[in-house]
C-alpha positions as CSV (number, residue, x, y, z in Angstrom):
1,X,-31.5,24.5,-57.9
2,X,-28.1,23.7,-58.4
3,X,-26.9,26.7,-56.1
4,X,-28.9,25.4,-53.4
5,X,-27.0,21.8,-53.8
6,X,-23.8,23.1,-54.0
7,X,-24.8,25.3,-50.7
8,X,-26.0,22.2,-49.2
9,X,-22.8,19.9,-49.9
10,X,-20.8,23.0,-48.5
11,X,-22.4,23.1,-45.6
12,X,-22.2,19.2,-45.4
13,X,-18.2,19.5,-45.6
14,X,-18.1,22.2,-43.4
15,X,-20.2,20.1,-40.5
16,X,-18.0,17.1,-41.4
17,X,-15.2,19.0,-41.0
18,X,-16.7,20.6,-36.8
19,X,-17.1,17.4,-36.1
20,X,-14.0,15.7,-37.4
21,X,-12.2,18.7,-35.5
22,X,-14.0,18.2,-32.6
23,X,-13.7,14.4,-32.2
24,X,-9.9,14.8,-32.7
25,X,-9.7,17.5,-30.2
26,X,-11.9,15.4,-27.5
27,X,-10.2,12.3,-28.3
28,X,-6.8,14.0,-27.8
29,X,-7.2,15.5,-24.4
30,X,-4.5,14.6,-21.9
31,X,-5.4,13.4,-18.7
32,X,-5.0,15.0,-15.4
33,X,-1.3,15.5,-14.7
34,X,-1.4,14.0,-11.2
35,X,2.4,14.9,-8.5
36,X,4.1,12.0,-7.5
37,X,3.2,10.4,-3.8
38,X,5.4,11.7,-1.3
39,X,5.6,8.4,0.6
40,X,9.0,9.4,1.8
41,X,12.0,6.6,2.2
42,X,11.4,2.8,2.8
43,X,11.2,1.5,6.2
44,X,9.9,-1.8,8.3
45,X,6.6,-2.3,9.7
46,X,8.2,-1.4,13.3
47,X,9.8,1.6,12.2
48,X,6.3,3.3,10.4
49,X,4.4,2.4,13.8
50,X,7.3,4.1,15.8
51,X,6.7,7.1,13.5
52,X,3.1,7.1,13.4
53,X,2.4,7.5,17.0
54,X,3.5,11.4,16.6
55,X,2.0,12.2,13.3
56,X,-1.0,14.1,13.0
57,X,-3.0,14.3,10.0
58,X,-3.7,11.1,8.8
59,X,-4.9,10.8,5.0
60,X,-6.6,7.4,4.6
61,X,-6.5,7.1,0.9
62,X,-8.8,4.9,-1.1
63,X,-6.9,4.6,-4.6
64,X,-9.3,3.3,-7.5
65,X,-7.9,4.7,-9.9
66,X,-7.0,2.6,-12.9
67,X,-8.9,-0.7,-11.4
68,X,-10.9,-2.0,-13.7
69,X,-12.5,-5.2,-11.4
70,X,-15.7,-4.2,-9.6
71,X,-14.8,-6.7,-6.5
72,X,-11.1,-4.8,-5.8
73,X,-12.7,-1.3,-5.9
74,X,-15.4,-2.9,-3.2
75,X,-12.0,-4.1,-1.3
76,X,-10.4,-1.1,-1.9
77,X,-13.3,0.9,-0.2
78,X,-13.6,-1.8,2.8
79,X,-10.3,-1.8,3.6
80,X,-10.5,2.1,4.3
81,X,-13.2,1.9,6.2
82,X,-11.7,-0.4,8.3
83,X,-8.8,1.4,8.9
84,X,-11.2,4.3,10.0
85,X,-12.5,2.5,12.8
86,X,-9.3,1.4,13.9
87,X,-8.2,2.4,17.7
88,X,-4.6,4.0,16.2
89,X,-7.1,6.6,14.9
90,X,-8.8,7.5,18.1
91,X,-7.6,11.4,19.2
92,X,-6.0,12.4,15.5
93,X,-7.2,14.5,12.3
94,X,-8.7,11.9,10.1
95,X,-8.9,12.8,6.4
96,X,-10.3,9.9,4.3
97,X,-9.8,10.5,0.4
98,X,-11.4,8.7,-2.3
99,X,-9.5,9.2,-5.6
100,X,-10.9,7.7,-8.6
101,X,-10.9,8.3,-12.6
102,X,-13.1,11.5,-12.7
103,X,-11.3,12.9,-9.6
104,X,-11.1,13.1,-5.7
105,X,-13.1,13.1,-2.6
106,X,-12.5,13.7,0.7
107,X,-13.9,14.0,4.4
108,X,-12.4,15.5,7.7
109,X,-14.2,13.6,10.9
110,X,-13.0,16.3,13.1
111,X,-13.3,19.8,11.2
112,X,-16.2,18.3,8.9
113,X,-14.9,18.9,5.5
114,X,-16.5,17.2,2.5
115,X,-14.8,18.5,-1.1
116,X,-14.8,17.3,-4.6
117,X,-12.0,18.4,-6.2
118,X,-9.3,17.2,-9.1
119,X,-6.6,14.1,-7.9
120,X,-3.7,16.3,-8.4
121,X,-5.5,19.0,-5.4
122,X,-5.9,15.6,-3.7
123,X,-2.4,14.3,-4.0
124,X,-1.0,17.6,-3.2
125,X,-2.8,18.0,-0.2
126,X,-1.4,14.9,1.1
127,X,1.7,15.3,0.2
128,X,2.0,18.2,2.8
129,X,2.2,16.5,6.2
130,X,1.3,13.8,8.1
131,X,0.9,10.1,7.6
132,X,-1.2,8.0,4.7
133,X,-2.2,4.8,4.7
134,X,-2.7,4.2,0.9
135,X,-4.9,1.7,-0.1
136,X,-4.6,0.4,-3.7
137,X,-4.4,-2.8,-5.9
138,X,-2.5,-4.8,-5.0
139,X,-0.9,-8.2,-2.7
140,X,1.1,-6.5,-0.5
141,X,2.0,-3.5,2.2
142,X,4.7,-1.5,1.9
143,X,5.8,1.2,4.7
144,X,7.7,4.2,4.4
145,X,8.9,6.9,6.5
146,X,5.3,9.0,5.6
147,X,3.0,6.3,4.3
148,X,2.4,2.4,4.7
149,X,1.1,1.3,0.8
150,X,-1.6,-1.3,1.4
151,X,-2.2,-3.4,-1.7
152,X,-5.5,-5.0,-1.9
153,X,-7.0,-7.7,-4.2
154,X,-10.4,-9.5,-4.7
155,X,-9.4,-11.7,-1.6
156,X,-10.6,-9.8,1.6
157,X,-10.9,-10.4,4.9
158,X,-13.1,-7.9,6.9
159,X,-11.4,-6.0,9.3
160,X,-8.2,-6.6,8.2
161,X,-7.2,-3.2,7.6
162,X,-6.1,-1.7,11.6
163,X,-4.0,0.4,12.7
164,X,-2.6,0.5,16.3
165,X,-0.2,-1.7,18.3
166,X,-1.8,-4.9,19.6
């Protein structure tokens, strides 16, 4: 009998010590090493739309990563959906990309792609050519030479995501 407890309170140790190793090694992962947006150099508003007219692919990317308010992720999403109905769009290679915690979606209107894939495959992908209009948290846009940063909040109005000249 006493063999059997001390096999039993080895075993014990030993399972404590699985689980310890493998809640240290879970707990301890590092998250996704994601490349830095190529948004290119800063610009005004006038100066992206005179560059936008000859680009071709446009990324409309819906940035939820890291936003933790329900509403703003709801924005977020609206905001890119507006912009895909916008008239700038008619004519080019639309890619819209959802990026979120767990990873990255996107969709191709014209050469009907659909992928899941990691944020960094995302982001590189993007970061090849073309122009984005990136949608994230936020208050206000930004424009660059490659990329006009849209900041959204829980304050939306529908439709106010376009692109084109009036």
């Amino acid at each position: 009998m006493e063999n059997a407890n001390k096999t039993m309170l080895l075993v014990l140790i030993g399972v404590l010590i699985a689980a310890g190793l493998i809640f240290f090694v879970l707990g301890n992962r590092t998250t996704e090493q994601v490349p830095p947006f190529n948004k290119g150099k800063e610009v005004n508003q006038e100066t992206f739309l005179d560059l936008f007219v000859n680009t071709n692919p446009v990324y409309i990317v819906m940035d939820t990563r890291n936003v933790n308010d329900d509403l703003v992720r709801r924005n977020i999403y609206q905001c890119g959906v507006d912009f895909a109905g916008s008239n700038g769009l008619v004519g080019r290679d639309v890619f819209v990309v959802g990026m979120e915690d767990k990873g990255c979606v996107y969709a191709s209107f014209s050469l009907t792609i659909n992928k899941t894939t990691s944020n960094a495959e995302c982001m590189k992908m993007i970061n090849t050519n073309g122009t984005v209009l990136y949608i994230t948290a936020g208050n206000d846009t930004k424009y660059y030479s490659r990329a006009a940063i849209v900041g959204v909040g829980d304050t939306y109005v529908l439709g106010s995501c376009s692109i084109g000249r009036k």
